[in-house]
DOLO-384389 format. One record per atom (N, C-alpha, C, O): atom name; residue number from 1; residue in one letter; x, y, z. Coordinates in steps of 0.001 Angstrom, whole numbers. Layout:
% residues N
 atom seq type       X       Y       Z
   CA NUM    A       X       Y       Z
...
END
This chain:
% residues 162
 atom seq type       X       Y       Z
    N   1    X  -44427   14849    2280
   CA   1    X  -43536   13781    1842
    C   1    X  -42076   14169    2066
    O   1    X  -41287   13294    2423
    N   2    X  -41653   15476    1870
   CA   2    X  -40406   15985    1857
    C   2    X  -40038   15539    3377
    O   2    X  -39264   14693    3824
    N   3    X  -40730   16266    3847
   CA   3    X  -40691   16051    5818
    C   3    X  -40301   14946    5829
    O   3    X  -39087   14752    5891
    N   4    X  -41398   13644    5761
   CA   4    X  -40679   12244    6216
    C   4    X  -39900   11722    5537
    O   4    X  -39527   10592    5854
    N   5    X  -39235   12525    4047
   CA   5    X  -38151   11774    3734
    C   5    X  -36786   12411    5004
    O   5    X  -35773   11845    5416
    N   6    X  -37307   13661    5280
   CA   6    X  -36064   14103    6519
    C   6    X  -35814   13762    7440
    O   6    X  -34680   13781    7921
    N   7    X  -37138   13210    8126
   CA   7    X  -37177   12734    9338
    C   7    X  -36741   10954    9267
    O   7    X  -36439   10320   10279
    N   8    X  -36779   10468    8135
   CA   8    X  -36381    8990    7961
    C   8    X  -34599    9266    7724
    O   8    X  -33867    8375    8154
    N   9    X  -33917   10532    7023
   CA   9    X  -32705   10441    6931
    C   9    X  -31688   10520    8408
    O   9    X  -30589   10052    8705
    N  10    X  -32761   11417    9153
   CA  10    X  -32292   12181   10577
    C  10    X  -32725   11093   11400
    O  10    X  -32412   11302   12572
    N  11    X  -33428    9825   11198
   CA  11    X  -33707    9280   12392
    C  11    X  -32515    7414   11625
    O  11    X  -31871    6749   12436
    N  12    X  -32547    7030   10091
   CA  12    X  -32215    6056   10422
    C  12    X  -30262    6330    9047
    O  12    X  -29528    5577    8407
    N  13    X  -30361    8017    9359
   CA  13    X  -28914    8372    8722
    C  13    X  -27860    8027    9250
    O  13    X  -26833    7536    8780
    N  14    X  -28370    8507   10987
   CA  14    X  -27193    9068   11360
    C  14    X  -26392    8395   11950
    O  14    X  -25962    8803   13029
    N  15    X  -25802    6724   11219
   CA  15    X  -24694    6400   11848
    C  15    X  -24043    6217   10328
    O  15    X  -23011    5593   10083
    N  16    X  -24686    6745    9591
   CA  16    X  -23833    6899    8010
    C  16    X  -22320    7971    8713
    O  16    X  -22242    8757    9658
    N  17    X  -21645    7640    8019
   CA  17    X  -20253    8524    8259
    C  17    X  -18877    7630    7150
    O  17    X  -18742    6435    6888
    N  18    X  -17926    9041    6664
   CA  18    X  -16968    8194    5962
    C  18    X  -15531    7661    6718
    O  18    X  -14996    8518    7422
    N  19    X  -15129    6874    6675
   CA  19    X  -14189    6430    7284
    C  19    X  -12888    6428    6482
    O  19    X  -13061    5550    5637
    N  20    X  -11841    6888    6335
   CA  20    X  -10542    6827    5875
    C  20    X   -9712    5856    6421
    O  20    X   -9405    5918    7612
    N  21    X   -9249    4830    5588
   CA  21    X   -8616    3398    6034
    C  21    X   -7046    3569    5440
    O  21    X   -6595    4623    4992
    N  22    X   -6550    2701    5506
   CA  22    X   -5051    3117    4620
    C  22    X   -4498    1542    4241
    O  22    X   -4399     795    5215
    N  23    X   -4234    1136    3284
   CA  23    X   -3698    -332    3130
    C  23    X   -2492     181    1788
    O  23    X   -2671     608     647
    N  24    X   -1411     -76    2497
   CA  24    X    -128    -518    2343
    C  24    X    1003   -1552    2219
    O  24    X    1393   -2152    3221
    N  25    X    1549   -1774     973
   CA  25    X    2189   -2534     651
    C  25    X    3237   -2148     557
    O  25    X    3473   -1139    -108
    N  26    X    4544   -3087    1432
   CA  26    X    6090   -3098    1688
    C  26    X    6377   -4295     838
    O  26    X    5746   -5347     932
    N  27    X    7329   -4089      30
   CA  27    X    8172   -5053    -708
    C  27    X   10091   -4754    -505
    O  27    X   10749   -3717    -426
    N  28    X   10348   -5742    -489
   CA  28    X   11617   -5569      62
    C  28    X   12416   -6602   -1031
    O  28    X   12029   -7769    -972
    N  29    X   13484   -6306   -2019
   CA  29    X   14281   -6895   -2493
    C  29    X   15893   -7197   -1946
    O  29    X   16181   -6301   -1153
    N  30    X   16626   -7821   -2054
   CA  30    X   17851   -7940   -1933
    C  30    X   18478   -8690   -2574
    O  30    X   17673   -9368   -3212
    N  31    X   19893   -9102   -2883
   CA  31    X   21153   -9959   -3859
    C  31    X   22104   -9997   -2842
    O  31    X   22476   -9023   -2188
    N  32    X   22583  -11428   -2697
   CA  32    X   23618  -11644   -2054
    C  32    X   23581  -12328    -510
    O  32    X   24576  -12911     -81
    N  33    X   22490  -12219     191
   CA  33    X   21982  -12331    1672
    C  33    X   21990  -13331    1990
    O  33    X   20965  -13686    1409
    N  34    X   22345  -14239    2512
   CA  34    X   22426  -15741    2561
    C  34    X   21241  -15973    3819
    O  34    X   20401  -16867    3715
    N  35    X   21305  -14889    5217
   CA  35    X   20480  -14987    5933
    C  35    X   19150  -14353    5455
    O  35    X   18294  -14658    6285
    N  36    X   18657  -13654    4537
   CA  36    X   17331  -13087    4086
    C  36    X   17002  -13425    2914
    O  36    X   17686  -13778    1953
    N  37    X   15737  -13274    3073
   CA  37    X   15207  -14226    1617
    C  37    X   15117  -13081     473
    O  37    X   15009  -11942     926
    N  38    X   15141  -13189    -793
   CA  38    X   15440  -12478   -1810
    C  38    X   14624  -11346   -1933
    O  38    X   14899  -10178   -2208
    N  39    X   13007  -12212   -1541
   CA  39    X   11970  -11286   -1826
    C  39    X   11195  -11327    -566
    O  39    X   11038  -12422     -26
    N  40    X   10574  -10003      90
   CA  40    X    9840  -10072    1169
    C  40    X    8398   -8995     966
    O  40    X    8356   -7814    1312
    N  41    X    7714   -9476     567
   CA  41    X    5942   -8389     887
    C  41    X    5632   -8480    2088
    O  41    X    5867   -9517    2709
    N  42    X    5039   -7413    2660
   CA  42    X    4213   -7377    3590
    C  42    X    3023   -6349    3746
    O  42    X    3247   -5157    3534
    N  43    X    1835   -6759    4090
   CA  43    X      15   -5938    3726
    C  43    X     552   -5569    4780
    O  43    X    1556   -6020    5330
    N  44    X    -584   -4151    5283
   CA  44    X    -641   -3489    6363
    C  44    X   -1851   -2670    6054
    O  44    X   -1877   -1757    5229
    N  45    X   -2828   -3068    6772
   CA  45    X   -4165   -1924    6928
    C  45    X   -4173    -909    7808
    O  45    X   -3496   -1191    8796
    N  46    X   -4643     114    7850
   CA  46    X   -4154     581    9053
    C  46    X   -2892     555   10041
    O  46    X   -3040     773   11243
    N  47    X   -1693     287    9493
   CA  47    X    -899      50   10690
    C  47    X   -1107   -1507   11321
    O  47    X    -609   -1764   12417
    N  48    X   -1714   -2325   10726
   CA  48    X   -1869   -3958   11396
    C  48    X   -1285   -4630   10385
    O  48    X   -1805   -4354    9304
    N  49    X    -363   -5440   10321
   CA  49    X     -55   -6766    9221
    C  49    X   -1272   -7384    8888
    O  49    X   -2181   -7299    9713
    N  50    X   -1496   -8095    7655
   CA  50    X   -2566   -8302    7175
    C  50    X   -2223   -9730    6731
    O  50    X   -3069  -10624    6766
    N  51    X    -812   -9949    6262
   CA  51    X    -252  -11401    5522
    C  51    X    1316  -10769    5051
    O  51    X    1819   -9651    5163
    N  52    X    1756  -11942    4530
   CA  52    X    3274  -11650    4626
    C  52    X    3761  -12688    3197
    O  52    X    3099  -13543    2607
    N  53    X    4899  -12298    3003
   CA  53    X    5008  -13729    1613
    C  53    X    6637  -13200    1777
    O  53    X    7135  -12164    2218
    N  54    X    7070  -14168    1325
   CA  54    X    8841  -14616     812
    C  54    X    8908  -15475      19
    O  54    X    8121  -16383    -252
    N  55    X   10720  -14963    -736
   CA  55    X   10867  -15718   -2005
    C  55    X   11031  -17081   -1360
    O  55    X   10838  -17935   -2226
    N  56    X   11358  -17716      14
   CA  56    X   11926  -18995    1046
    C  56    X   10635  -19705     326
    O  56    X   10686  -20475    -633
    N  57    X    9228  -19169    1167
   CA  57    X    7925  -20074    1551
    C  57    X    7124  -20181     -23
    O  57    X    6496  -21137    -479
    N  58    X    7383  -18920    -608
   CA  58    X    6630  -18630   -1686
    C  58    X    5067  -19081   -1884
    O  58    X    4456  -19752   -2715
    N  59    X    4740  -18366    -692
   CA  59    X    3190  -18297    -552
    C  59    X    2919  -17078     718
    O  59    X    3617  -16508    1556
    N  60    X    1495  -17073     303
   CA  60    X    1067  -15556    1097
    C  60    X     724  -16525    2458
    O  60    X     158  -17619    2462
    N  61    X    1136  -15930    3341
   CA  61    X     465  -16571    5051
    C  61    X    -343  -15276    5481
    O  61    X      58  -14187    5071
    N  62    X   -1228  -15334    6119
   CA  62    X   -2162  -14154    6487
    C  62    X   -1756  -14293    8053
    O  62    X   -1332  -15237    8720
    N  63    X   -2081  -12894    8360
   CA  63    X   -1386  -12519   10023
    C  63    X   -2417  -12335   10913
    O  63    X   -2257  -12217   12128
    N  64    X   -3912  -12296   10096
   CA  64    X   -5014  -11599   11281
    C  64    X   -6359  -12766   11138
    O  64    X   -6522  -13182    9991
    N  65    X   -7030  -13149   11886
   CA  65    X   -7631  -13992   12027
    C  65    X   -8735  -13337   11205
    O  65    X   -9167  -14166   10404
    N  66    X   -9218  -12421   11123
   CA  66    X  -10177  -12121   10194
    C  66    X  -10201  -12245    9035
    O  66    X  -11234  -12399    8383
    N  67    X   -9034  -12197    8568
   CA  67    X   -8708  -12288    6581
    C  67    X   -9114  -13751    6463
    O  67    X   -9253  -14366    5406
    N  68    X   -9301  -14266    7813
   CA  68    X   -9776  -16082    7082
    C  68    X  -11202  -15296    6817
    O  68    X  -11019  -15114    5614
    N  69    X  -12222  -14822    7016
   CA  69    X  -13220  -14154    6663
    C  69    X  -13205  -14234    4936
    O  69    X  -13471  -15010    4018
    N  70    X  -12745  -12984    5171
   CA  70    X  -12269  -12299    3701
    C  70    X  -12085  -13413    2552
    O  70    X  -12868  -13463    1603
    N  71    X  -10939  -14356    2702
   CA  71    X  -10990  -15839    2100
    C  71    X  -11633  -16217    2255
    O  71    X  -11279  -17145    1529
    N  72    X  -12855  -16638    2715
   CA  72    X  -13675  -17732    2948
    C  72    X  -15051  -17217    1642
    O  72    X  -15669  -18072    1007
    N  73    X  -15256  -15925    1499
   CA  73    X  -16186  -15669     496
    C  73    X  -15160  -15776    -737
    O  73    X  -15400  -16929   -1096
    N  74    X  -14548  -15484   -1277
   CA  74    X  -13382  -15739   -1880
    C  74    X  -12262  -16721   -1925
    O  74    X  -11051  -16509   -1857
    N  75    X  -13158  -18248   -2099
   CA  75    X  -11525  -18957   -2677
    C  75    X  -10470  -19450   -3036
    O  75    X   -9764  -20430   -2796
    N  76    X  -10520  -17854   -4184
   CA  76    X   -9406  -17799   -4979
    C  76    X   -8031  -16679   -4864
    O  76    X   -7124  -16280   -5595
    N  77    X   -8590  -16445   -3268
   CA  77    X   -7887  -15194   -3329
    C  77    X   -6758  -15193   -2937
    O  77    X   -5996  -14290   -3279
    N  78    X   -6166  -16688   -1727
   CA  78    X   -4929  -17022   -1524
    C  78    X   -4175  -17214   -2668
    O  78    X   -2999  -16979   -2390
    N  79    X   -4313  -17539   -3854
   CA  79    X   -3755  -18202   -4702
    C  79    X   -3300  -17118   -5653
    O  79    X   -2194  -17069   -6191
    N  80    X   -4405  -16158   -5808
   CA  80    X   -4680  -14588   -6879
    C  80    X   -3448  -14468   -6181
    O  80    X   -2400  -14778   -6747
    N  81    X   -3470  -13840   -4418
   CA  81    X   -2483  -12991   -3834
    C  81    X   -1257  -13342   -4308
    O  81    X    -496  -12446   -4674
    N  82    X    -797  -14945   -4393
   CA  82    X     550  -15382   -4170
    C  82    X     817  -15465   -5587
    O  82    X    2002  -15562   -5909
    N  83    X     -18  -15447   -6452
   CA  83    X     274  -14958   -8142
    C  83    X    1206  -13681   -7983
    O  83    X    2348  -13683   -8442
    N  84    X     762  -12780   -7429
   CA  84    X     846  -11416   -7479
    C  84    X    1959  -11205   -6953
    O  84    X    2704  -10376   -7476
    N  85    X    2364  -11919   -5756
   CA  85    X    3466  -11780   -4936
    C  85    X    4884  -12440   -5655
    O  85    X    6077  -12198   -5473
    N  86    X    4168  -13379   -6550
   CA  86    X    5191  -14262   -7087
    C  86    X    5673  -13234   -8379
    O  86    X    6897  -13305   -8498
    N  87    X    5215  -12538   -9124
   CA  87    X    5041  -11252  -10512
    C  87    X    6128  -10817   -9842
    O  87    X    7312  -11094  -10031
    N  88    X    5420   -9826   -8720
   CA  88    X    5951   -9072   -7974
    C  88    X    7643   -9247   -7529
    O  88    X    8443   -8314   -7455
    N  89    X    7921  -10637   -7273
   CA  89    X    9481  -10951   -6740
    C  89    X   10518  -11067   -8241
    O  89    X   11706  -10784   -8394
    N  90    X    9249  -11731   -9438
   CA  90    X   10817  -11900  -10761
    C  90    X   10845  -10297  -11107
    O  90    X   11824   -9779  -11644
    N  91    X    9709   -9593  -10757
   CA  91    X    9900   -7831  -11032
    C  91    X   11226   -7229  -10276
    O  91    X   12028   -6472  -10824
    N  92    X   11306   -7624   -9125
   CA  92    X   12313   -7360   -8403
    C  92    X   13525   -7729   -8697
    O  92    X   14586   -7111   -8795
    N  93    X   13171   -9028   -8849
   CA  93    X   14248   -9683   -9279
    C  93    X   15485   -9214  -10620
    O  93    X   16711   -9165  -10524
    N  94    X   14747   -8970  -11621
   CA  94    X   15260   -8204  -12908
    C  94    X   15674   -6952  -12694
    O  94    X   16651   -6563  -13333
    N  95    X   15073   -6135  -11831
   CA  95    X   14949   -4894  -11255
    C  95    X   16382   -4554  -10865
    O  95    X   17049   -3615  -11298
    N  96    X   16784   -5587   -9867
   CA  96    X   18238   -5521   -9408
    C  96    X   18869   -5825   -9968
    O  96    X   19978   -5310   -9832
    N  97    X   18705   -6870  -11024
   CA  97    X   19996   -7452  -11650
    C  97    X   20364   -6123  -13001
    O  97    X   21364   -6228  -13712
    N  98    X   19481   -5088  -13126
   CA  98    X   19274   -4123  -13773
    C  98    X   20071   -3142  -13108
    O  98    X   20844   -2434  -13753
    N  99    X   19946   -3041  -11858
   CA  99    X   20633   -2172  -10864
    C  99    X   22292   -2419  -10605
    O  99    X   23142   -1535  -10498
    N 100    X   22442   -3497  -10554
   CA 100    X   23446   -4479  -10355
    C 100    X   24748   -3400  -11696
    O 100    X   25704   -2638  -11552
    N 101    X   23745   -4165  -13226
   CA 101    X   24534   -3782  -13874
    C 101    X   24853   -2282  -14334
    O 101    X   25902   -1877  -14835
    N 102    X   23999   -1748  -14118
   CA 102    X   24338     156  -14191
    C 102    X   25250     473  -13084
    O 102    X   26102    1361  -13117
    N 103    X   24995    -367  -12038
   CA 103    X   26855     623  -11087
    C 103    X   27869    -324  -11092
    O 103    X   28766    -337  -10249
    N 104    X   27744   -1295  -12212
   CA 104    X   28753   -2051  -11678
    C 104    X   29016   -2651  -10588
    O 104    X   30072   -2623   -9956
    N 105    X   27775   -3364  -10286
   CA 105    X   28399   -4643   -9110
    C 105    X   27748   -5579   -9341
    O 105    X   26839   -5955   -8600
    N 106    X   28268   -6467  -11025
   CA 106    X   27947   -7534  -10715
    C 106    X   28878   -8539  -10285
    O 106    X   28626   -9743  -10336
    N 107    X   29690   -8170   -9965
   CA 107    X   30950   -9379   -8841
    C 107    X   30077   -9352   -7963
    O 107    X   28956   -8886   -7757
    N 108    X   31337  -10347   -7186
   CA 108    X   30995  -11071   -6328
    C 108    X   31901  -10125   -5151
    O 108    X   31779  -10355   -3948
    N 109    X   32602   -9291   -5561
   CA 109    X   33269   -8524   -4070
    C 109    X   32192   -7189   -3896
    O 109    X   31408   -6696   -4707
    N 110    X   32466   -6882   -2678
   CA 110    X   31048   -5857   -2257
    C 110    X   32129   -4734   -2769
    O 110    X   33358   -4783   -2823
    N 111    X   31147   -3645   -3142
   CA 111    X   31174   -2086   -3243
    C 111    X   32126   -1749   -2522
    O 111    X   32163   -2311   -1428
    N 112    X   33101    -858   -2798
   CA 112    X   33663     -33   -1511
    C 112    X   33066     922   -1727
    O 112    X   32805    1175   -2903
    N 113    X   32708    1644    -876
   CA 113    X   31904    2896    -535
    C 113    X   32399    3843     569
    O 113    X   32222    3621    1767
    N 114    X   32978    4826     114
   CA 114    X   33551    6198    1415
    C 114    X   32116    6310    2534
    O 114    X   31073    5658    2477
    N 115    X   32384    7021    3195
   CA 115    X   31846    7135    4286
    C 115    X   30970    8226    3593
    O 115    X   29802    7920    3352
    N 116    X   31420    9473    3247
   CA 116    X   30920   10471    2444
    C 116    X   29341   10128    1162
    O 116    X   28227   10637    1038
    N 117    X   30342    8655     218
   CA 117    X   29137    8411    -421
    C 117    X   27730    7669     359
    O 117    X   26589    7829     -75
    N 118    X   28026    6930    1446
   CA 118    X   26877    6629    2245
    C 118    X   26236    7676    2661
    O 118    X   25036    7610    2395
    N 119    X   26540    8571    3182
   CA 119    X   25887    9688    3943
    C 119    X   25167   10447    2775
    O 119    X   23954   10640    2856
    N 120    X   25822   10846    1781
   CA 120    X   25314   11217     398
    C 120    X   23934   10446     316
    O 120    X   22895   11101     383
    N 121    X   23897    9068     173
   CA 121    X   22670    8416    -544
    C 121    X   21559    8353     559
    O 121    X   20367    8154     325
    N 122    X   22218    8585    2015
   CA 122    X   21424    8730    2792
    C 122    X   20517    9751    2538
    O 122    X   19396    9586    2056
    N 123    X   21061   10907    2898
   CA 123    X   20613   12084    2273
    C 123    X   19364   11972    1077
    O 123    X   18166   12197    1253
    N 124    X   19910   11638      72
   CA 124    X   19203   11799   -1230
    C 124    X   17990   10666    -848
    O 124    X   16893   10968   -1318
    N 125    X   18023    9699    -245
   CA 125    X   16633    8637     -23
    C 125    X   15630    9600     987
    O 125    X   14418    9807     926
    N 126    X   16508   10016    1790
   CA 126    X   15698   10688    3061
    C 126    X   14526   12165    2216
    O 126    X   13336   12453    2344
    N 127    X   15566   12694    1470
   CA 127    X   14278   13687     786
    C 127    X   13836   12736    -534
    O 127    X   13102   13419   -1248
    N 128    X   13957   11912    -880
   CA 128    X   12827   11148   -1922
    C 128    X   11991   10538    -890
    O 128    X   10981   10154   -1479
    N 129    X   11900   10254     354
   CA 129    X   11147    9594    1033
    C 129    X   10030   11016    1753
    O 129    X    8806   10911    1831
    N 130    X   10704   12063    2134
   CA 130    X   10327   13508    2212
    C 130    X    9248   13702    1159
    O 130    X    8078   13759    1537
    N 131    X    9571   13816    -231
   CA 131    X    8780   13900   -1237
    C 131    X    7815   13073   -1511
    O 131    X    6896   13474   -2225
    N 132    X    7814   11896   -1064
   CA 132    X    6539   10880   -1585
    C 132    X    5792   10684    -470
    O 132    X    4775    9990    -464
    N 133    X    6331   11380     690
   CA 133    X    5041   11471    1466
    C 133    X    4159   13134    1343
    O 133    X    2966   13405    1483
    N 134    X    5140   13848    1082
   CA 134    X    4626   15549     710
    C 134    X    2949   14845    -728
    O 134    X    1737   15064    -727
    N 135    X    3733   14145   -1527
   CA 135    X    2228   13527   -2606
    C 135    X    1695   13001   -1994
    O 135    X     488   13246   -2018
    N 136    X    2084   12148   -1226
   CA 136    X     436   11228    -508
    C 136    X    -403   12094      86
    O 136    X   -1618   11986     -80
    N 137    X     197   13163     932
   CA 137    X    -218   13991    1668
    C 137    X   -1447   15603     389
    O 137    X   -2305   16447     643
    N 138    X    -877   15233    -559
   CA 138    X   -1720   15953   -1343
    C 138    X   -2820   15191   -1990
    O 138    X   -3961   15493   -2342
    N 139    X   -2049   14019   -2036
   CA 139    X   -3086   13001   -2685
    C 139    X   -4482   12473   -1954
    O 139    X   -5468   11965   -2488
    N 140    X   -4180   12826    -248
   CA 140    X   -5154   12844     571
    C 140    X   -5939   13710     515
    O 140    X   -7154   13516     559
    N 141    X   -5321   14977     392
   CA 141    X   -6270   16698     850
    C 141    X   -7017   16324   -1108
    O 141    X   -8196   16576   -1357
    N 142    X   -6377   15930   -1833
   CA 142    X   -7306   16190   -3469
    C 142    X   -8573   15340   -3475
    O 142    X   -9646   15603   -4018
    N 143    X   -8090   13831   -2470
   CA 143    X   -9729   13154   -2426
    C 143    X  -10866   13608   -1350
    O 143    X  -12070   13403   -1505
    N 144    X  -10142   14404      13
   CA 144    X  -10786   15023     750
    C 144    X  -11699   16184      43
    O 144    X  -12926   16187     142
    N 145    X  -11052   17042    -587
   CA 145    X  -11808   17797   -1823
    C 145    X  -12827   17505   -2454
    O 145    X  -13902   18102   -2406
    N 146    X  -12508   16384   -3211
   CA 146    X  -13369   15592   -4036
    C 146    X  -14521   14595   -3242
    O 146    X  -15227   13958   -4023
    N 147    X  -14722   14440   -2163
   CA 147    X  -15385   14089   -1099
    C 147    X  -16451   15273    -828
    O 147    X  -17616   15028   -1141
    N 148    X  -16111   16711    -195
   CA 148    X  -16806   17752       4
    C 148    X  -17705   18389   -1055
    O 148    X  -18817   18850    -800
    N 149    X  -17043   18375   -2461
   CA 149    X  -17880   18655   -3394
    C 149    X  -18907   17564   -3796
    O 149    X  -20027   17886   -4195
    N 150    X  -18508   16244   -3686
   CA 150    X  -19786   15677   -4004
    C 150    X  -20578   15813   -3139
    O 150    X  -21738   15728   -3542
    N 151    X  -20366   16136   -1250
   CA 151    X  -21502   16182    -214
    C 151    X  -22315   17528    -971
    O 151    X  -23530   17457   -1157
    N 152    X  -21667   18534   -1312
   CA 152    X  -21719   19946   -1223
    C 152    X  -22988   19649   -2598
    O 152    X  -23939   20412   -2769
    N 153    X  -22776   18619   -3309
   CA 153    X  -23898   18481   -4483
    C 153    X  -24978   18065   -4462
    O 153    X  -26037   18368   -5012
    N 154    X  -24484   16928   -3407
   CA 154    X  -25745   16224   -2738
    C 154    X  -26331   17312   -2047
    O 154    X  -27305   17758   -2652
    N 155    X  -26045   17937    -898
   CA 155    X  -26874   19188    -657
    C 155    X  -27750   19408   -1443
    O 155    X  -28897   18965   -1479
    N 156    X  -26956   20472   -2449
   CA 156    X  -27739   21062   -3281
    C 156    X  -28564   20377   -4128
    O 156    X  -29117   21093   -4963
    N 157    X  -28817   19208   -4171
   CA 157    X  -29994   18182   -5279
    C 157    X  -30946   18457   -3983
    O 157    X  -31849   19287   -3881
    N 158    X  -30455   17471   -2981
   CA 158    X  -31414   17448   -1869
    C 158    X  -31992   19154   -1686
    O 158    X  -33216   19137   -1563
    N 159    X  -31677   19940   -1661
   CA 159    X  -32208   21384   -1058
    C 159    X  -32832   21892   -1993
    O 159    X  -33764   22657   -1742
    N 160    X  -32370   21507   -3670
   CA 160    X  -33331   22039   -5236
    C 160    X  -34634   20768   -4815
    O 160    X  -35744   21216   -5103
    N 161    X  -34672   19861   -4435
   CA 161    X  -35683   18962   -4388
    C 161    X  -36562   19133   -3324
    O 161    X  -37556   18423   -3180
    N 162    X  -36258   20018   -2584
   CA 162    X  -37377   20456   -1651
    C 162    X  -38050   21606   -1475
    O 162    X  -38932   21681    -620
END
């Protein structure tokens, strides 16, 4: 019995395999822009746009012909998304006007800013952007981990069971 449970794993296993996907969300706020809209999301699976939303349209538009798929068993899911997107923009929204008032710019004349303090904040975004990919990058190798030990268990059930 052991045998043909091996020979059934080895003959109808082996296109089992794990796949690592990546889905990413860009949100983009701004105050003041007359040409850009206040609030901008955008999905990305892998590196592909997935759907897009602004504070202008204030609804999710999808970018890939397959997500009509995805909606079609689901829906409620255009509507869930643009809930979410809509949260998502008065979050922003408060966010800045929060921002606004801790440096002092809530006028209506722009910032003056030295050349020095730009390069400064450059700086300081460039290693916070440094740093939150250094965590993702751990945050990958800790589920890769956690991946090997559960194979490494399964083994060992499968190998105590035979």
């Amino acid at each position: 019995m052991k045998a043909l449970t091996g020979l059934l794993l080895l003959v109808f296993g082996h296109g089992v395999s794990s796949v690592l996907h990546s889905l990413h969300y860009f949100y983009t706020g701004s105050s003041g822009l007359t040409t850009f809209p206040e609030f901008v999301s955008v999905a990305m699976v892998d590196g592909v746009q997935i759907d897009y939303y602004d504070s202008n349209t204030e609804r999710e538009v999808l970018k890939q012909d397959w997500m009509e798929l995805v909606t079609r068993d689901d829906p409620d899911y255009m509507e869930r998304n643009t809930g979410s997107y809509q949260g998502a923009q008065q979050a922003f929204k408060a966010n800045i006007g929060i921002a606004k008032q801790r440096f002092n710019q809530t006028g209506d004349a722009p910032p003056r800013r030295s050349t020095v303090d730009v390069v400064s904040l450059q700086r300081q975004l460039l290693e916070e952007v440094r740093m939150l990919r250094r965590t993702q990058e751990q945050l990958v190798q800790v589920e890769r981990e956690k991946l090997l030990v559960e194979r490494e268990k399964l083994r060992l059930a499968q190998a105590k069971s035979d």
